[in-house]
C-alpha positions in Angstrom: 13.1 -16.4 -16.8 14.7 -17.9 -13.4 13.1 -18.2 -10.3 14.6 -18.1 -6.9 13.6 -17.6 -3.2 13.0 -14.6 -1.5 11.8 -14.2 2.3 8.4 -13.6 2.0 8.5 -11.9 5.5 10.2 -8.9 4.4 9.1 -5.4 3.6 11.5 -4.5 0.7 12.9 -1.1 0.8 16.0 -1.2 -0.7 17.6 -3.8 -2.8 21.4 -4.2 -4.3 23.6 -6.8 -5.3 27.5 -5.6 -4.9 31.1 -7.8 -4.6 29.1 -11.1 -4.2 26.6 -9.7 -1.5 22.9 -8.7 -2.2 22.4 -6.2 0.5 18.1 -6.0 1.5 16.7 -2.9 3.6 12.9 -4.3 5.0 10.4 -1.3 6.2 7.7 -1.2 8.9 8.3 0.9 12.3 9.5 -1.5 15.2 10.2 -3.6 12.4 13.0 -2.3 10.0 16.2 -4.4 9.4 18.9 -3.9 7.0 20.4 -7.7 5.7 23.5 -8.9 3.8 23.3 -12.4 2.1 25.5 -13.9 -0.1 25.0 -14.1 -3.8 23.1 -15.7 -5.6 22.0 -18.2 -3.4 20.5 -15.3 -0.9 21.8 -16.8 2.7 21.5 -14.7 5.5 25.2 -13.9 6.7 24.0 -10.8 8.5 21.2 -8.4 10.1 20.9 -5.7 11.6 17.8 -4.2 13.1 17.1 -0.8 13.4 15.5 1.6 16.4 11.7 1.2 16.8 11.1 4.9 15.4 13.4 4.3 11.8 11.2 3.4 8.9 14.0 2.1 6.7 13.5 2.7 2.9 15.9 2.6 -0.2 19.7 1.9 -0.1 22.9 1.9 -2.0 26.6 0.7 -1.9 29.2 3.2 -2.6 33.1 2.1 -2.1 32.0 -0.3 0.4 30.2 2.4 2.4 26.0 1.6 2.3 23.7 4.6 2.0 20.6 4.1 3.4 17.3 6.3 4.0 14.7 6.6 6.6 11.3 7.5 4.8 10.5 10.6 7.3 13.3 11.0 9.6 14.7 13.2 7.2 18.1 11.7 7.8 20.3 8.7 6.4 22.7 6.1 8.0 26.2 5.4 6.5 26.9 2.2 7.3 30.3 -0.5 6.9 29.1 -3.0 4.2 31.2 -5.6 6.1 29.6 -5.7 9.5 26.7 -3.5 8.5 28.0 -1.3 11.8 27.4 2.5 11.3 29.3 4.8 10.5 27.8 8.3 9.9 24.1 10.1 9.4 23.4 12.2 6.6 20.8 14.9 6.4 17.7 16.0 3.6 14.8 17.8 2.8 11.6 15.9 2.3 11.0 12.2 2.3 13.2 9.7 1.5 11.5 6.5 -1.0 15.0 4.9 -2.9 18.3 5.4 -3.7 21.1 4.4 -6.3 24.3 5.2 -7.5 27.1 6.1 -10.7 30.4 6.7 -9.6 30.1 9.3 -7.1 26.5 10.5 -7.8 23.6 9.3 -5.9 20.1 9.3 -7.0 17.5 9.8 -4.7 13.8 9.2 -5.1 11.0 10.7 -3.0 7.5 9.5 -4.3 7.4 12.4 -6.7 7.9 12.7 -10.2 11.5 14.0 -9.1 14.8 12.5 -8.6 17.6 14.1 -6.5 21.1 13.7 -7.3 23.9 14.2 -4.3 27.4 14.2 -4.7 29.6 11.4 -2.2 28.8 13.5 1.1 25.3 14.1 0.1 24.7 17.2 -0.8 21.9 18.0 -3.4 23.2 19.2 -6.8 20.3 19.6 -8.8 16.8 18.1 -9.3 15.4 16.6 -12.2 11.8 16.2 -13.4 11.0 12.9 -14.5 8.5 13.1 -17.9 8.2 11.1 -21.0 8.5 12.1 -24.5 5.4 13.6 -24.7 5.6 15.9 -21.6 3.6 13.6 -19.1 4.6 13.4 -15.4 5.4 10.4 -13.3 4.7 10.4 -9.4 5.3 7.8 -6.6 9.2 6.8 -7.8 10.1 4.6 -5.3 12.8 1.9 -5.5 15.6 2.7 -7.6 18.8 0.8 -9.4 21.3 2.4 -11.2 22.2 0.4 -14.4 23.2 0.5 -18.3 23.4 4.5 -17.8 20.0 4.5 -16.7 18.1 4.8 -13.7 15.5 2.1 -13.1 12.4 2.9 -10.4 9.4 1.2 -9.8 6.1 2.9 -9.8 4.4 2.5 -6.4 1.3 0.5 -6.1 1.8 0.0 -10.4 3.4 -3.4 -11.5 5.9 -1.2 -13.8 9.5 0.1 -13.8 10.6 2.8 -16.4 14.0 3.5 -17.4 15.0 7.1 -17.2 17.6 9.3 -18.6 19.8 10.9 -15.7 20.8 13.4 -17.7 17.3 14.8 -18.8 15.0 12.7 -16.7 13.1 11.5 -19.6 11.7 8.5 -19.4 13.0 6.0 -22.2 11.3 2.7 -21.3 8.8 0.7 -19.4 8.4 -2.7 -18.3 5.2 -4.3 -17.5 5.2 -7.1 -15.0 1.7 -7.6 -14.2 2.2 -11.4 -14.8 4.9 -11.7 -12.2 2.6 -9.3 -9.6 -0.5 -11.7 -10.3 0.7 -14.1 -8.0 1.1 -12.4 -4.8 -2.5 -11.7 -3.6 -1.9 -9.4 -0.1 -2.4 -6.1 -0.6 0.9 -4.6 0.2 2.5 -7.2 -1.7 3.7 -5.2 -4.4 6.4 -4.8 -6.5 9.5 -3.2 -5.1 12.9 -4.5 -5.8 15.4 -4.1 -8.6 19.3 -5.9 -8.4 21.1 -5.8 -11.0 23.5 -8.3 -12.1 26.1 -7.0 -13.9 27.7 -10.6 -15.1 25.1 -11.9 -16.4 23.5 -8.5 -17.6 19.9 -9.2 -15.8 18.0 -7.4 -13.0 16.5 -9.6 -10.0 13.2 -8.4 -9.6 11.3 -8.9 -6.2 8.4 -7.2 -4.4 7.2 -6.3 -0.8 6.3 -9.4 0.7 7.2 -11.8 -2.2 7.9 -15.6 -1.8 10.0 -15.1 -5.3 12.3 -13.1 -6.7 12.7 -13.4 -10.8 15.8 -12.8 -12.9 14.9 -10.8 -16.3 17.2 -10.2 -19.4 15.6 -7.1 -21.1 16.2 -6.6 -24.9 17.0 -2.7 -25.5 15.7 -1.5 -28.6 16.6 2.4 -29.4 12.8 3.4 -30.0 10.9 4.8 -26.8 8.1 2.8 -26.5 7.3 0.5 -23.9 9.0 -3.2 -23.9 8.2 -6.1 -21.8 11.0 -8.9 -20.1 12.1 -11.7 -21.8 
Protein backbone atom coordinates (compact mmCIF):
# COMPACT_ATOMS: atom_id res chain seq x y z
CA UNK A 1 0.00 0.00 0.00
CA UNK A 2 1.45 3.69 -0.77
CA UNK A 3 1.37 6.55 1.38
CA UNK A 4 1.21 10.11 0.50
CA UNK A 5 0.33 13.51 2.11
CA UNK A 6 -2.77 14.98 2.58
CA UNK A 7 -3.54 18.46 4.43
CA UNK A 8 -4.53 17.50 7.63
CA UNK A 9 -6.40 20.90 7.90
CA UNK A 10 -9.08 19.99 5.70
CA UNK A 11 -12.65 18.87 6.25
CA UNK A 12 -13.07 16.40 3.27
CA UNK A 13 -16.32 16.67 1.50
CA UNK A 14 -15.73 15.74 -1.80
CA UNK A 15 -12.91 14.05 -3.47
CA UNK A 16 -12.01 13.31 -7.34
CA UNK A 17 -9.09 12.82 -9.40
CA UNK A 18 -9.83 13.88 -13.23
CA UNK A 19 -7.24 14.92 -16.47
CA UNK A 20 -4.23 15.12 -14.00
CA UNK A 21 -6.12 17.25 -11.30
CA UNK A 22 -7.46 15.81 -7.90
CA UNK A 23 -10.21 18.35 -7.28
CA UNK A 24 -10.94 18.46 -2.89
CA UNK A 25 -14.27 20.18 -1.57
CA UNK A 26 -13.38 20.95 2.58
CA UNK A 27 -16.73 21.52 4.92
CA UNK A 28 -17.33 23.64 8.02
CA UNK A 29 -19.59 27.02 7.77
CA UNK A 30 -17.19 30.14 7.42
CA UNK A 31 -14.91 27.61 6.49
CA UNK A 32 -15.66 25.74 3.13
CA UNK A 33 -13.26 25.86 0.21
CA UNK A 34 -13.23 23.92 -2.97
CA UNK A 35 -9.28 23.15 -4.17
CA UNK A 36 -7.54 21.84 -7.38
CA UNK A 37 -4.05 20.32 -7.08
CA UNK A 38 -2.11 18.58 -9.43
CA UNK A 39 -1.73 14.87 -9.56
CA UNK A 40 -0.32 12.88 -7.85
CA UNK A 41 1.94 14.88 -6.06
CA UNK A 42 -1.33 16.97 -4.47
CA UNK A 43 0.15 20.78 -5.00
CA UNK A 44 -2.17 23.36 -4.46
CA UNK A 45 -2.66 25.25 -7.95
CA UNK A 46 -5.94 26.67 -6.80
CA UNK A 47 -8.75 27.60 -4.06
CA UNK A 48 -11.58 28.87 -3.84
CA UNK A 49 -13.47 29.74 -0.73
CA UNK A 50 -16.95 29.73 -0.42
CA UNK A 51 -19.73 32.33 1.38
CA UNK A 52 -19.78 32.04 5.16
CA UNK A 53 -23.40 30.38 5.04
CA UNK A 54 -22.28 27.32 2.31
CA UNK A 55 -21.46 24.07 4.01
CA UNK A 56 -19.71 22.51 1.09
CA UNK A 57 -20.15 18.67 0.80
CA UNK A 58 -19.59 16.03 -2.05
CA UNK A 59 -18.44 16.87 -5.67
CA UNK A 60 -17.99 15.56 -9.17
CA UNK A 61 -16.36 16.38 -12.58
CA UNK A 62 -18.51 16.10 -15.57
CA UNK A 63 -17.06 17.32 -19.18
CA UNK A 64 -14.98 19.74 -17.30
CA UNK A 65 -17.92 21.21 -15.57
CA UNK A 66 -17.66 20.34 -11.36
CA UNK A 67 -20.86 19.57 -9.59
CA UNK A 68 -20.77 20.43 -6.22
CA UNK A 69 -23.34 20.32 -3.16
CA UNK A 70 -24.12 22.38 -0.21
CA UNK A 71 -25.32 19.95 2.71
CA UNK A 72 -28.64 22.11 3.55
CA UNK A 73 -28.86 24.82 1.20
CA UNK A 74 -30.71 22.66 -0.89
CA UNK A 75 -28.89 23.94 -3.95
CA UNK A 76 -25.59 23.14 -6.00
CA UNK A 77 -22.85 25.24 -7.69
CA UNK A 78 -21.63 24.41 -11.32
CA UNK A 79 -18.41 25.48 -11.42
CA UNK A 80 -15.30 25.76 -14.53
CA UNK A 81 -12.81 22.97 -13.50
CA UNK A 82 -10.11 25.36 -14.89
CA UNK A 83 -10.41 28.42 -12.76
CA UNK A 84 -12.89 26.88 -10.38
CA UNK A 85 -15.14 30.24 -11.30
CA UNK A 86 -18.90 29.49 -11.24
CA UNK A 87 -20.97 28.91 -13.60
CA UNK A 88 -24.59 27.93 -12.57
CA UNK A 89 -26.66 26.65 -9.33
CA UNK A 90 -28.71 23.68 -9.36
CA UNK A 91 -31.67 22.87 -7.21
CA UNK A 92 -32.89 19.53 -4.84
CA UNK A 93 -35.02 18.17 -2.33
CA UNK A 94 -33.38 17.13 0.97
CA UNK A 95 -29.78 17.22 1.94
CA UNK A 96 -27.02 16.89 0.02
CA UNK A 97 -23.87 14.35 1.57
CA UNK A 98 -21.82 13.10 -1.98
CA UNK A 99 -21.91 12.91 -5.35
CA UNK A 100 -20.46 10.97 -8.41
CA UNK A 101 -20.75 10.33 -11.93
CA UNK A 102 -21.14 7.63 -15.25
CA UNK A 103 -21.41 9.32 -18.36
CA UNK A 104 -24.19 11.58 -18.02
CA UNK A 105 -25.71 10.17 -14.77
CA UNK A 106 -25.04 11.55 -11.44
CA UNK A 107 -25.30 9.90 -8.16
CA UNK A 108 -26.30 11.61 -5.35
CA UNK A 109 -26.07 10.53 -1.69
CA UNK A 110 -28.01 12.07 1.18
CA UNK A 111 -27.16 10.21 4.53
CA UNK A 112 -29.84 7.70 3.86
CA UNK A 113 -29.83 4.40 2.71
CA UNK A 114 -30.82 6.00 -0.71
CA UNK A 115 -28.99 7.17 -3.74
CA UNK A 116 -30.41 9.67 -6.30
CA UNK A 117 -29.56 9.57 -9.77
CA UNK A 118 -29.93 13.00 -12.06
CA UNK A 119 -29.50 13.28 -15.51
CA UNK A 120 -26.66 16.26 -16.86
CA UNK A 121 -29.04 19.26 -15.77
CA UNK A 122 -29.94 17.61 -12.57
CA UNK A 123 -33.00 16.42 -12.61
CA UNK A 124 -33.95 13.35 -10.43
CA UNK A 125 -34.79 10.25 -12.41
CA UNK A 126 -35.45 7.74 -9.99
CA UNK A 127 -34.28 6.65 -6.45
CA UNK A 128 -32.73 3.58 -5.38
CA UNK A 129 -32.66 1.77 -2.04
CA UNK A 130 -29.40 0.69 -1.11
CA UNK A 131 -29.70 -3.14 0.77
CA UNK A 132 -27.52 -6.17 0.71
CA UNK A 133 -28.33 -9.58 -0.31
CA UNK A 134 -30.12 -10.44 2.56
CA UNK A 135 -32.60 -7.41 2.63
CA UNK A 136 -30.64 -5.19 5.27
CA UNK A 137 -30.60 -1.36 4.95
CA UNK A 138 -27.69 0.97 4.91
CA UNK A 139 -28.03 4.62 6.31
CA UNK A 140 -25.57 7.58 6.47
CA UNK A 141 -24.02 7.22 2.63
CA UNK A 142 -21.92 9.89 2.43
CA UNK A 143 -18.95 10.35 0.07
CA UNK A 144 -19.24 8.72 -3.11
CA UNK A 145 -16.88 7.62 -6.30
CA UNK A 146 -18.06 6.27 -9.23
CA UNK A 147 -15.82 3.35 -10.49
CA UNK A 148 -15.58 -0.26 -12.10
CA UNK A 149 -19.57 0.04 -12.70
CA UNK A 150 -19.98 0.52 -9.21
CA UNK A 151 -20.70 3.12 -6.88
CA UNK A 152 -18.35 3.35 -3.85
CA UNK A 153 -19.65 5.34 -0.51
CA UNK A 154 -18.33 5.53 2.75
CA UNK A 155 -20.34 4.87 5.75
CA UNK A 156 -20.41 7.87 8.06
CA UNK A 157 -18.78 7.68 11.38
CA UNK A 158 -17.97 3.56 10.22
CA UNK A 159 -14.36 2.96 8.83
CA UNK A 160 -16.11 0.99 5.75
CA UNK A 161 -16.98 1.66 2.09
CA UNK A 162 -19.34 -0.86 0.25
CA UNK A 163 -19.58 -1.18 -3.38
CA UNK A 164 -23.06 -0.99 -4.70
CA UNK A 165 -24.89 -2.02 -7.83
CA UNK A 166 -26.43 1.23 -9.68
CA UNK A 167 -28.65 -0.65 -11.29
CA UNK A 168 -30.34 -2.50 -8.17
CA UNK A 169 -28.64 -0.72 -5.36
CA UNK A 170 -27.49 -3.92 -3.87
CA UNK A 171 -24.65 -3.84 -2.08
CA UNK A 172 -21.88 -6.22 -3.56
CA UNK A 173 -18.85 -5.54 -1.34
CA UNK A 174 -17.31 -4.05 1.66
CA UNK A 175 -14.00 -2.87 2.67
CA UNK A 176 -12.88 -2.60 6.15
CA UNK A 177 -10.21 -0.04 6.95
CA UNK A 178 -10.17 0.17 10.58
CA UNK A 179 -6.32 -0.17 10.49
CA UNK A 180 -5.85 2.82 8.32
CA UNK A 181 -8.65 4.87 10.75
CA UNK A 182 -6.60 3.78 13.95
CA UNK A 183 -4.21 6.38 13.40
CA UNK A 184 -6.11 9.44 13.43
CA UNK A 185 -7.25 10.00 17.07
CA UNK A 186 -9.72 13.37 16.77
CA UNK A 187 -12.98 12.69 16.80
CA UNK A 188 -14.12 14.06 13.50
CA UNK A 189 -11.29 12.55 11.89
CA UNK A 190 -12.97 10.04 10.07
CA UNK A 191 -12.91 8.41 6.94
CA UNK A 192 -14.23 10.29 4.03
CA UNK A 193 -12.54 10.27 0.67
CA UNK A 194 -12.47 8.02 -2.24
CA UNK A 195 -10.22 8.97 -5.84
CA UNK A 196 -10.02 6.70 -8.02
CA UNK A 197 -7.20 6.17 -10.29
CA UNK A 198 -8.03 4.82 -13.27
CA UNK A 199 -4.21 4.08 -14.63
CA UNK A 200 -3.15 2.39 -12.12
CA UNK A 201 -6.65 0.79 -11.20
CA UNK A 202 -6.47 1.95 -7.33
CA UNK A 203 -8.61 4.30 -5.11
CA UNK A 204 -6.76 7.03 -2.94
CA UNK A 205 -8.37 6.75 0.26
CA UNK A 206 -8.28 9.75 2.79
CA UNK A 207 -10.45 11.01 5.74
CA UNK A 208 -11.67 14.27 7.35
CA UNK A 209 -8.79 15.68 8.91
CA UNK A 210 -6.17 13.08 7.80
CA UNK A 211 -2.34 13.79 7.64
CA UNK A 212 -2.33 10.73 4.94
CA UNK A 213 -3.97 9.71 2.22
CA UNK A 214 -3.37 5.77 1.11
CA UNK A 215 -3.49 4.16 -2.31
CA UNK A 216 -5.35 0.65 -2.32
CA UNK A 217 -5.53 -2.02 -5.19
CA UNK A 218 -8.66 -4.09 -4.27
CA UNK A 219 -8.90 -7.77 -5.60
CA UNK A 220 -12.58 -8.37 -6.94
CA UNK A 221 -13.71 -11.69 -6.43
CA UNK A 222 -17.46 -12.53 -7.91
CA UNK A 223 -18.87 -13.86 -4.41
CA UNK A 224 -20.63 -11.09 -2.16
CA UNK A 225 -19.00 -11.24 0.85
CA UNK A 226 -17.02 -8.74 2.42
CA UNK A 227 -13.07 -8.20 1.24
CA UNK A 228 -10.49 -6.23 2.70
CA UNK A 229 -7.48 -3.93 0.65
CA UNK A 230 -4.42 -5.30 -0.40
Amino acid sequence: MQTASHDKLSFTQGWEISKAHIFESSGGYGRSFIRKSSYPDNKKILEKRLPAHWFAEGLTVQNDKLFLLSWRQQRGLVLNTKDLQPLAQFKYRGEGWGLCSFGDNIFMSNGSNDLQQFNARFELSRTIAVHSPDQQHWKNLNELECAKGLVWANIWQENRIIAISPETGEVLYQLDLSQLAQENQHPEAVLNGIAYDKEQDAFWVTGKLWPKRHLIRLKMPQTQAAHNAD
